[in-house]
N, C-alpha and C positions, 0 to 999 in steps of 0.2 A: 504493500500500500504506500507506503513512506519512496519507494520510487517511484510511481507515478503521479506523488507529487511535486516530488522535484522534477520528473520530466515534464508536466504542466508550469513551472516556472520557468526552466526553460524556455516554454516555447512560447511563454510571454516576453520573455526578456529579450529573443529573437524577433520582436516585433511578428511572431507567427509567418516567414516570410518565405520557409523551405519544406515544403511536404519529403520526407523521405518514407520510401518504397520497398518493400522486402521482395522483392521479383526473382530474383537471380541467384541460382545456387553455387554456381561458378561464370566467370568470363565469358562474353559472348564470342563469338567469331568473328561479328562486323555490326554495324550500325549506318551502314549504307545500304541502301535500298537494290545499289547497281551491282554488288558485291559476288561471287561466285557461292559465297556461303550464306545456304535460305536456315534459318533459324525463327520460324514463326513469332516465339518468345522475345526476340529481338525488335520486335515491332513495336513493343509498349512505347518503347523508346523512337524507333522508326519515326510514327505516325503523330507525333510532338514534335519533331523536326519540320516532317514534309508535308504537305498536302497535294491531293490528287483532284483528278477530276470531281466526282462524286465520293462520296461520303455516306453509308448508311450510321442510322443514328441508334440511340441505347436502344429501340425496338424492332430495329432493323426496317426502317423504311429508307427507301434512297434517297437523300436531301444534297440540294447542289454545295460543291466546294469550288474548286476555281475555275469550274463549270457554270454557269447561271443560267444556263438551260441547253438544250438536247432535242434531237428527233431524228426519228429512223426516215430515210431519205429511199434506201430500199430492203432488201432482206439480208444485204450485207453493206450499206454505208449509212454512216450515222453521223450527224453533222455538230460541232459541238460549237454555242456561244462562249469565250471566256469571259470570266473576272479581269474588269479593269481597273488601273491603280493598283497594282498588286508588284511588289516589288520580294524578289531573295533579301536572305539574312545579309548580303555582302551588299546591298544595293544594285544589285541587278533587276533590270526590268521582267516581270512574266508577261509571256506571249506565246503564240502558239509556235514559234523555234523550239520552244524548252519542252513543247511536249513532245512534238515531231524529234527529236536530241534526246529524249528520255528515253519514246519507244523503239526508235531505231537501234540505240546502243544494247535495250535490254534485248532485242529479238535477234540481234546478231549473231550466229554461233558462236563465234571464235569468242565472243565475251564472256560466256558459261555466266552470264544473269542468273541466280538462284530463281526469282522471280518470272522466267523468262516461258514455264509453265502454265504457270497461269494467267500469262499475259498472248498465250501461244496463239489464239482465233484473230490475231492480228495481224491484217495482210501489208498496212500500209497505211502510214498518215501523210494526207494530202495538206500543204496551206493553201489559203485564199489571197494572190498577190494583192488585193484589194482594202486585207482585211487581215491582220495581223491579231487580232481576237476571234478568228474563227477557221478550226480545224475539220476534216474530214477525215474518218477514220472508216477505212476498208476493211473487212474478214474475210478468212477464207471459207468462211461457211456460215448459215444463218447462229445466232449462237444467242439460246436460252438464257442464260445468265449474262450476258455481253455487261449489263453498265455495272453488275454485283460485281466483277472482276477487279474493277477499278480502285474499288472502298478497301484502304490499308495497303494494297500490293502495286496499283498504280502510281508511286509516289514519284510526283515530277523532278527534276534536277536541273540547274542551271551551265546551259552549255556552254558558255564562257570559261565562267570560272572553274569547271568541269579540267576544261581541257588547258585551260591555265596550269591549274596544280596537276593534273594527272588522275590516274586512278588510286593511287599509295596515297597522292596527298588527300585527295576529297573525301577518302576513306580515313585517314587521320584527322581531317575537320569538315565533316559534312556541311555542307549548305544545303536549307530546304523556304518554305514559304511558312512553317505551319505555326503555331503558338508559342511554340520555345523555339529556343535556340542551341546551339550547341554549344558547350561551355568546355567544359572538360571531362578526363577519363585515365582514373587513376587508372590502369588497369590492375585486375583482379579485387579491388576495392569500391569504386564506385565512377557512377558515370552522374553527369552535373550539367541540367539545363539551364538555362533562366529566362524567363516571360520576355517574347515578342512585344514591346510596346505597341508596332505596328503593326500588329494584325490585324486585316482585312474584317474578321467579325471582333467588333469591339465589345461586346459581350465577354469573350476569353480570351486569356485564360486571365484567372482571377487570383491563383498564387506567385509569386514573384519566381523562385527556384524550385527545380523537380530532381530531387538525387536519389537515385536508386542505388542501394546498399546492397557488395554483392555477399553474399553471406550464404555456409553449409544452410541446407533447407531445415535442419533439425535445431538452428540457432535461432530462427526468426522469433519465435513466441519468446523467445527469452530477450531476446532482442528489443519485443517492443513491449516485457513488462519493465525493462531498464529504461525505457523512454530512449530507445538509440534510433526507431523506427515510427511513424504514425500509422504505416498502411501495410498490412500483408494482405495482399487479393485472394493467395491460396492458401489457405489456413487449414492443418488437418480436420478431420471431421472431430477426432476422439482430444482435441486439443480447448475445448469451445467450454469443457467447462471447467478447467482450470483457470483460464484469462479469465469469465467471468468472476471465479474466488477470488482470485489475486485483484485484477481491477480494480476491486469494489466501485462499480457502476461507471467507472472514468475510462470504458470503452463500449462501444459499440459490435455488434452484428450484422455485416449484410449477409440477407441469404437470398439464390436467384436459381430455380432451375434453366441450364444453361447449356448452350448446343455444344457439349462438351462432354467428351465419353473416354474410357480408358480404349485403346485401338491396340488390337491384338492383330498385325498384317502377319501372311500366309506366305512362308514361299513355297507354292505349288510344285517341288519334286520332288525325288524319292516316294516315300510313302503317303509324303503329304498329296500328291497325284490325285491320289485315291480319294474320291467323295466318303467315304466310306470313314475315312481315317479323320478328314477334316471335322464329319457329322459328332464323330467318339468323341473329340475335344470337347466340343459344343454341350455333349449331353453329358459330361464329364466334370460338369465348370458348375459348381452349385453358386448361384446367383443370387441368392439370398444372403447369402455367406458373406459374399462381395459387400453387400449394400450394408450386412448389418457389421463387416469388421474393418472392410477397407476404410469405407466413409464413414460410419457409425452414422446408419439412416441417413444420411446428404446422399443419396442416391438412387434411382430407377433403373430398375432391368431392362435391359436391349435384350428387343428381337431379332434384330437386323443394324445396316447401317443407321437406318434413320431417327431421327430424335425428335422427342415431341416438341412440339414450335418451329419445328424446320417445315421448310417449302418442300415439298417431293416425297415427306415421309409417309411409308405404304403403316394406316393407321389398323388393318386387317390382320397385323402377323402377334403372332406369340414367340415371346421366347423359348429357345428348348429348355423344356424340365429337366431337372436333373436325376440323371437316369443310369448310373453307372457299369448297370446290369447291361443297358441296351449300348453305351460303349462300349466294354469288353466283348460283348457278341458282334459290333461291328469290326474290332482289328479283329476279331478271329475271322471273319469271314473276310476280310480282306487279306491273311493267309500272314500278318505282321508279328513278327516273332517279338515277343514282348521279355526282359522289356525293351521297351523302343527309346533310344536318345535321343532327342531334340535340344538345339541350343537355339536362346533368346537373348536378346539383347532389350537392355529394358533403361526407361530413364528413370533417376532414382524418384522423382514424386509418383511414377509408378511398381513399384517395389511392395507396398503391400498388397496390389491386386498380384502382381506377379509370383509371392509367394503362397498364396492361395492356389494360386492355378496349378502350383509346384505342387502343393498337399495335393487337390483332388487329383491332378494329373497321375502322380503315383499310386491311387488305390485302384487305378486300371492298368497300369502295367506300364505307364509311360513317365522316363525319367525326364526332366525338365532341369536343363542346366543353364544358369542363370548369369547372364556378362551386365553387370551393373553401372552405368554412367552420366554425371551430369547431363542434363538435358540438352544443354549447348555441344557436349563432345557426343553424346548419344546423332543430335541431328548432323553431326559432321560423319561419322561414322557408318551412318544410313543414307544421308541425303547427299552430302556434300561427296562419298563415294562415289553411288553413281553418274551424279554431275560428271567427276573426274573423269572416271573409268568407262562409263557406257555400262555395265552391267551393276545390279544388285552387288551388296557385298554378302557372305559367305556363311549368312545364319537362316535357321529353319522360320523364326519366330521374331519382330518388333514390334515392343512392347510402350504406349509411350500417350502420356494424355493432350490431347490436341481438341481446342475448341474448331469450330467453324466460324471465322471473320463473315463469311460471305452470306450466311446465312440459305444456302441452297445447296438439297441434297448431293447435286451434279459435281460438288465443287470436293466430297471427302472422298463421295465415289471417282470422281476423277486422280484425285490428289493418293491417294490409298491404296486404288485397283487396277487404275489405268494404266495399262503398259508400259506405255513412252514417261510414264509420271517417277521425276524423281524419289518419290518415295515408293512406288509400288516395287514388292520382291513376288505380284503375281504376274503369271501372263497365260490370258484366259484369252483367246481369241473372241470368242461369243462374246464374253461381258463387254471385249471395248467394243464390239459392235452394237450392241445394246445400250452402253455407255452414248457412244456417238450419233445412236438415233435419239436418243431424248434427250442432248444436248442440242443436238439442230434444230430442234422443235421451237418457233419463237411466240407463236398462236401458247398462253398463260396456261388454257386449262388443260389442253393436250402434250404441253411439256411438262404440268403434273403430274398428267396419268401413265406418263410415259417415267418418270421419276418412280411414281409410287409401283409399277413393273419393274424396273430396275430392281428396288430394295426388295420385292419378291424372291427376284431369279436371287440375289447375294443371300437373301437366307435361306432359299430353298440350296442350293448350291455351296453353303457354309464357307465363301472365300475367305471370312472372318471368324476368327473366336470373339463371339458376343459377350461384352461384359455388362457398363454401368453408363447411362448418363448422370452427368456429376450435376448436385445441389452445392451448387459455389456459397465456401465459406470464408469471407473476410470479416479481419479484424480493423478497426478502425478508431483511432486514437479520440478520445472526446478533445472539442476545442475544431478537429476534424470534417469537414461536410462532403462525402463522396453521395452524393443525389440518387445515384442509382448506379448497377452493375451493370453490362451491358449483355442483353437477350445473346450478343455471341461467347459470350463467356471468358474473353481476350481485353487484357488492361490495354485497350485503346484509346485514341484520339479524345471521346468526351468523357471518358470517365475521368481522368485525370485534367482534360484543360476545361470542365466545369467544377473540379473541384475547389471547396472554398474555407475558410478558415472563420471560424462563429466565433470567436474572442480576439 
């Protein structure tokens, strides 16, 4: 008790003027948008730096950013108005150069853009010599989620000063448009924004500096009952009532079901081939187990990929029961000499579902051997591999919790199963074709229906071991005002540049 009141004096005497953040378990990769290394996780910070075309907001509606309006021209060219008066953090002009200089560079091969996936339905940005606020942007195919794309992974860059310092340097001091600015980065310690005076929406942001503290993930709660931290976004579940004891009332709770699940990806060979073997996992994995020890209740069972409040989720499916009996009878008849070894690679916030899945997995005959890593060296490992290499790297099973920015089914299925997708260790021929018809689909209610079949065929088909979607738990310092979490479940853009400070 007695520190949290000295951490409230504090952060009087600071004039209340630095929100820090418990985000980060280890060192990120990069905090450039343009960077070869895609770190989801990295965006908290990302999307405070940069702004993009559109912007979906805490409820996932599309709201214009340095966009102010939009229209489909035909089934593949979309014409965008800019934001004018909008200047970079160096004083650089925006215009449509910077966009036409963003997308070009991210879609480039030879520039290995982490981003460069889901910026991929991009055939070409046309300017207007007339009209230097007004781009047209080409696809190579009609594309379902086309503007969802844009919100977090679109982030524009200034091609001046771009190519003034380089790629080493813009990536040592990012320039972007968005709310903060770039300050500094101790690395391994902490990264340090501080408020845009000039930003375009004069409403945010409303705290002066944003530092994010990089801290082991098992320190933060101690962290922020020392008063070193105001804001942990991912708070264990089984943690929630300790901070309340200790707090005594001088902390907050948000809680959000949130498009954000533990993702158990498949690499389909050897025995994983087999439907048969993938189906054993599934009915193997008691899911209650999950909800009631991973999260302690912050959690819902998944059927499938889809999540409740997502676009495309097939609301028809059940999760498999847990049936161990009807596992073990599937390796048998898939002829699998038990037991069977599998290696996973897991990031440590997900480490408790992965030891569970370790326990059930074992009382059907399958060993489950577990490679355990910050979430930043986990996505280098997985993601930042195949970028490199062109193939998957060399484990059965990744393990790892990932919200949905985009808020649309197409975008985990794409990201998780799609072949060409730097994350995906599957390659299903059918699903990317399935994939790619209801992604081309741009008519709303038939690139639902064509979504909610998707998430069928993946749980009838078991590409995934189904676990939890997460009831996000932050902690939040009194004195603190975070308005709301955001429906993607990802510390972006408005959660922190509406955050405010009540004293």
């Amino acid at each position: 008790m007695g520190l949290f009141f000295q951490a409230q004096a504090a952060l009087a005497q600071s004039g209340g003027n630095t929100l820090r953040v418990a985000y980060f378990s280890n060192d990120v990769p990069s905090i450039d948008p343009l960077s070869p290394a895609f770190d989801p996780d990295s965006y908290a910070v990302v999307t405070q730096i940069f702004d993009s075309l559109v912007f979906l907001d805490l409820d996932g509606k599309i709201r214009p950013g340095l966009a102010t309006g939009w229209r489909r021209t035909s089934d593949t060219s979309w014409e965008f108005t800019l934001r004018k008066g909008v200047q970079f953090h160096n004083g650089e002009r925006f215009d449509g150069r910077a966009v036409k200089f963003t997308y070009d560079f991210a879609l480039d091969p030879e520039n290995q853009a982490g981003n460069a996936w889901i910026l991929s339905s991009i055939a070409s940005v046309e300017l207007t010599p007339d009209d230097p606020f007004k781009v047209i942007i080409h696809t190579h195919f009609p594309d379902g989620m086309f503007l969802n794309r844009f919100s977090m992974f679109g982030s524009i860059c200034p091609p001046d000063y771009f190519r003034k310092v380089g790629r080493k340097g813009f990536a040592a001091h990012p320039v972007g448009t968005g709310p903060y600015r770039f300050s500094r980065w101790h690395h391994g310690r902490f990264i340090e924004l501080e408020r845009n005076h000039s930003y375009w929406d004069e409403s945010i942001p409303r705290i002066e500096r944003v530092r994010f503290e990089i801290l082991p993930q098992d320190q933060w709660l101690d962290a922020f009952l020392e008063g070193r931290v105001d804001f942990v976004p991912n708070l264990a579940g089984n943690q929630t009532t300790r901070l309340m004891k200790e707090s005594r009332g001088n902390a907050t709770i948000l809680k959000r079901l949130v498009l954000s699940g533990y993702w158990v990806l498949i690499r389909n060979e050897g025995p994983l081939a087999d439907l048969r073997v993938r189906k054993a996992l599934n009915y193997s994995l008691n899911k209650e187990a999950l909800v009631r020890f991973a999260d302690y209740g912050n959690a819902k069972a998944l059927a499938s990929l889809g999540k409740q409040g997502e676009f495309g989720a097939n609301p028809d499916l059940s999760p498999y029961p847990y049936e161990p009996e009807t596992a073990r009878r599937l390796l048998a008849e898939a002829a699998v000499a038990t037991p069977l070894t599998l290696t996973a690679i897991v990031a440590d916030i997900a480490l408790p579902v992965a030891k569970i899945m370790r326990h059930d997995f074992a009382h059907v005959g399958i060993n489950l051997k577990l490679q355990v890593a910050p979430r930043a060296e986990w996505a280098q490992q997985v993601v930042g591999h195949k970028i490199l290499h062109g193939h998957p790297p060399d484990y059965d099973l990744a393990i790892n919790l990932v919200d949905n920015p985009i808020h649309n089914l197409a975008f985990h299925a794409g990201l998780f199963l799609h072949s060409p997708s730097p994350w995906a260790l599957l390659v299903d021929p059918e699903f990317d074709a399935r994939y790619e018809e209801a992604l081309q689909t741009v008519q709303s209610d038939l690139h639902q229906a064509r979504l909610e079949e998707l998430d069928r065929y993946i749980h009838e088909n078991a590409l995934m071991v189904f676990t939890t979607q997460r009831v996000i738990t932050a902690a939040v310092r009194k004195g603190v005002v975070i308005p709301q979490f955001s429906l993607n479940g990802h510390v972006d853009y408005l959660v922190l540049s509406t955050a405010r400070m009540s004293q």
